[in-house]
N, C-alpha and C positions, 0 to 999 in steps of 0.2 A: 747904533740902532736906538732907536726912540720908544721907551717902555711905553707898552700899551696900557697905562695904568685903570683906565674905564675899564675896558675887558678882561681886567683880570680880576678887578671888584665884583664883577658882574658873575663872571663864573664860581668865585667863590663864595659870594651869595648863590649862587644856585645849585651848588653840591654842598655847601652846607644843611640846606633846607631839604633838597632831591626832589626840586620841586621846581619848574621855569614857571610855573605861574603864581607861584609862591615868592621867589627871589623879585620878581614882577610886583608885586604888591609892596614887598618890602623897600626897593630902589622909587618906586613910585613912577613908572613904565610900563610900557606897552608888554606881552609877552614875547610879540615879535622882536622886540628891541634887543631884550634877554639874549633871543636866541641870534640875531644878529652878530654881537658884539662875542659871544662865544664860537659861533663860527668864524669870527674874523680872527679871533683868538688863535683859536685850532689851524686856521689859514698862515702865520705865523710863524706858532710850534712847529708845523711840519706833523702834526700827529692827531687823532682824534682823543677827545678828552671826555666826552661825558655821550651816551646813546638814551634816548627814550627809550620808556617802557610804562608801555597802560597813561596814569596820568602821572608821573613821574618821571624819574632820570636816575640812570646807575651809572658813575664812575666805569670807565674804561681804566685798563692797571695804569697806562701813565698818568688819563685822572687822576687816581687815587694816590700816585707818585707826588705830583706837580699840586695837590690840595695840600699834603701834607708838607708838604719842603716852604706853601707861601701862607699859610696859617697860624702860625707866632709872628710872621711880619705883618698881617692883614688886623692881627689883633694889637700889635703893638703902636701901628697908626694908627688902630680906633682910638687904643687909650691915649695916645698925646693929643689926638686932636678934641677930644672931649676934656681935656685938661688945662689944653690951653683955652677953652673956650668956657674954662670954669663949670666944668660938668663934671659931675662924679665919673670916674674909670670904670668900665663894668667888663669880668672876663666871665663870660658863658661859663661851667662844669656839668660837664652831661654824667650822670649816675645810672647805671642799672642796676637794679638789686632786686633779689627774688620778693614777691609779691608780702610773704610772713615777714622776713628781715623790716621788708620797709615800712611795714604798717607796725609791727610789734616793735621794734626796736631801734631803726634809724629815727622814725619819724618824732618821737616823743623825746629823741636830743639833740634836732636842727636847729632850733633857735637860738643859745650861743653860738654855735657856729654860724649862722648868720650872719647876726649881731657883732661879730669880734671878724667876720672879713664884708663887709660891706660894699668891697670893691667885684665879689661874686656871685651872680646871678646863678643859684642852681635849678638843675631840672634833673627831676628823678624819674626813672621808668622802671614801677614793678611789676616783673615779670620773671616766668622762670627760663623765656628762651635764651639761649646763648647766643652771648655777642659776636658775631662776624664784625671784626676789625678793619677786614679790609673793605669794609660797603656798610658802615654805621657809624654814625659820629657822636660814639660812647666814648668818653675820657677813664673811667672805669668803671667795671663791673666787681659784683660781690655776687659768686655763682654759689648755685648747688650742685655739691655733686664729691667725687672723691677724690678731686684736686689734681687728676691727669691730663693736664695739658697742653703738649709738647710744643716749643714754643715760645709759649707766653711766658710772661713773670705771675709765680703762682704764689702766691701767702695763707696759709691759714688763717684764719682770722681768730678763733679760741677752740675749743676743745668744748664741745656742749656736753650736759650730763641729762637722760634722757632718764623720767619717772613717770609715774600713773599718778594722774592728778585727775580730782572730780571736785564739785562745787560741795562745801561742807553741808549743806541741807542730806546730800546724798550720802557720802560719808563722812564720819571723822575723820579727822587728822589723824595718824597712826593706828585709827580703828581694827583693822583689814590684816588676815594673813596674806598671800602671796593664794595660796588655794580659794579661800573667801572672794579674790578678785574675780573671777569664771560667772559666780554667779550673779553678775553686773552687765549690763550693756555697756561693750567698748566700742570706745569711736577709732575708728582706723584713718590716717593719715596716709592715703596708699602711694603715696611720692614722698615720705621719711625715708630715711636710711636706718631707723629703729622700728621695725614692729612687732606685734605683740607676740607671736612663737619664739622669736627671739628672748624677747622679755621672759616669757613663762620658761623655756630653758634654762635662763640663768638662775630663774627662781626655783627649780628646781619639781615643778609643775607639771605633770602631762595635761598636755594641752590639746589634746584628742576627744575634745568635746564640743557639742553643737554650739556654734558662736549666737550669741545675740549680738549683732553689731550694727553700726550704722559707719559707713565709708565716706567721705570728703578728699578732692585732692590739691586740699591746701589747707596747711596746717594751721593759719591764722583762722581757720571756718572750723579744725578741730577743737581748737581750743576755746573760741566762745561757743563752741557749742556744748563745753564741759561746762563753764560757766553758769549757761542757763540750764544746767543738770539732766543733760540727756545721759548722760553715761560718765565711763571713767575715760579717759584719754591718756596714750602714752605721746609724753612731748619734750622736748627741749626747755631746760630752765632761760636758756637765753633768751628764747623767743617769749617766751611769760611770767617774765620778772616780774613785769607791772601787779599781775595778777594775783602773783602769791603773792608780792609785798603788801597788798588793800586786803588779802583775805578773802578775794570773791573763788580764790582756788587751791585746797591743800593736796598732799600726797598722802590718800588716807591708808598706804601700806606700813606695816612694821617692817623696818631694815629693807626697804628695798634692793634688788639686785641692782650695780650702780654701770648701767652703759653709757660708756664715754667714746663721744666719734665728732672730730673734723667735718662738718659738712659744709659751712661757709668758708668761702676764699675769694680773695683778693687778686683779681686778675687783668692783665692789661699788657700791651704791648709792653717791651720793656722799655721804647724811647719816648713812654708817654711818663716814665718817672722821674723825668727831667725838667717837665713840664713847673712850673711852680704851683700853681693851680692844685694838679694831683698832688705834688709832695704835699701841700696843706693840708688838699683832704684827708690824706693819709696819714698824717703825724695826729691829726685829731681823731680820725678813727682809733685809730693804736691807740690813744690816751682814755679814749673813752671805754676800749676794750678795759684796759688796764685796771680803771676807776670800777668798770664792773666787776670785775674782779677780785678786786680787794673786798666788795662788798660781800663777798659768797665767803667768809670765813676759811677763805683757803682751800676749800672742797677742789678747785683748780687751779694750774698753772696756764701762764702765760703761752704761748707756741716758742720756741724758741725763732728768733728770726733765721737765725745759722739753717735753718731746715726748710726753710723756702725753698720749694719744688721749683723748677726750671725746665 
């Protein structure tokens, strides 16, 4: 039998995009062509492979079978044929990451990583919704949440330590009792997994008093908005290194209560750890976790990787 090799370029441009007028654009064709060449596809198989929907297209399960099984070979004759034809190799890496991760804290260490793989084109989507694997062409995500995924391959990514931090105009640095704090405008993060009743329990605080507060549900919008000194913000040191290292933000309590919690993880089908691509991403993620790390004076440890959830 004589490989339909048009028709299967054609279809895998067009569930990798989920788009025939998309994959059309990019093959430099008709849309009718597109959809031609994948129905003759499908005529073939013996199966249906991809169904409209609105202006779009969703993967049928053997789609989504028969995408995955010719996808390291569709990529691997891109790269010889751009290699031999003296063009640089370029492998796509789709990223999702929660919206704060990637503004606060991926995005200000992409550039060597760039730089030191040349050969990868990435694209980042921050957002907090979860990845559907089987109908989204995410290589990996970095979710929030409490790392329950039955499933997937699940990783901690660190162990955050979660403080009340305000712009020093507003307070000092170690200024503040634990009771002191109340009488301050707090910014609530109301999609943390630390908030402030929390907080005052630990502190030892009855917290049964009328809040002045102002709400955000995104923690990278809490935190400049500590910044520009609306209030005190309870957040994640990971997410506002940048911050406290310039001094545009201290922790103006004495001895804070110290809540530590997992809320970033490292998630992905497990046959996508095979991939080289993600192993990359992922050995420099971890390196960089590590690097952060070390910089916090030891206040935490690493995740063990032996405890990667499954």
């Amino acid at each position: 039998m004589q490989l339909p090799i048009r028709s299967i370029v054609v279809f895998h441009a067009a569930a990798r995009s989920g788009s025939i007028t998309k994959a059309a654009e990019e093959l430099r064709v008709t849309p009718s062509a597109v959809t031609q060449q994948i129905q003759s596809l499908e005529l073939q198989l013996g199966v249906t492979l991809m169904n409209k929907m609105g202006r779009g297209v969703v993967l049928t399960e053997a789609g989504e079978r028969y995408f995955e099984m010719i996808t390291d070979e569709i990529e691997r004759i891109a790269d010889a044929t751009n290699t031999i034809k003296g063009h640089r190799s370029v492998t796509t890496l789709n990223i999702r990451a929660t919206p704060t991760l990637s503004n606060k804290w991926l995005l200000p260490r992409l550039r060597p990583f760039l730089d030191a793989h040349p050969e990868i084109e990435l694209r980042v989507d921050g957002t907090n919704e979860p990845t559907d694997f089987n109908r989204e062409l995410v290589d990996v995500e970095i979710r929030h949440g409490d790392g329950r995924w039955p499933g997937l391959f699940v990783e901690g990514l660190v162990e955050e330590n979660f403080i009340p931090v305000s712009a020093p105009e507003i307070a000092a640095a170690a200024s503040l009792s634990p009771e002191q704090v109340t009488k301050h405008r707090l910014i609530h993060s109301v999609k943390s997994r630390a908030q402030w009743p929390q907080w005052f329990k630990e502190a030892g605080v009855n917290h049964d008093f009328r809040w002045s507060r102002v709400m955000f549900d995104r923690s990278h919008m809490a935190i400049d908005a500590a910044c520009d000194g609306i209030g005190i913000a309870l957040e994640s040191e990971l997410m506002m290194w940048k911050e406290l290292s310039e001094g545009r933000l201290v922790c103006p309590v004495v001895s804070p209560p110290r809540i530590a919690l997992t809320t970033q993880w490292i998630v992905c089908p497990r046959d996508h750890l095979r991939h080289r691509k993600v192993k990359v991403f992922l050995d420099w993620l971890r390196a960089e976790r590590d690097h952060w790390l070390a910089k916090q004076s030891g206040c935490f440890l690493p995740i063990d990787p032996g405890s990667a959830v499954s």
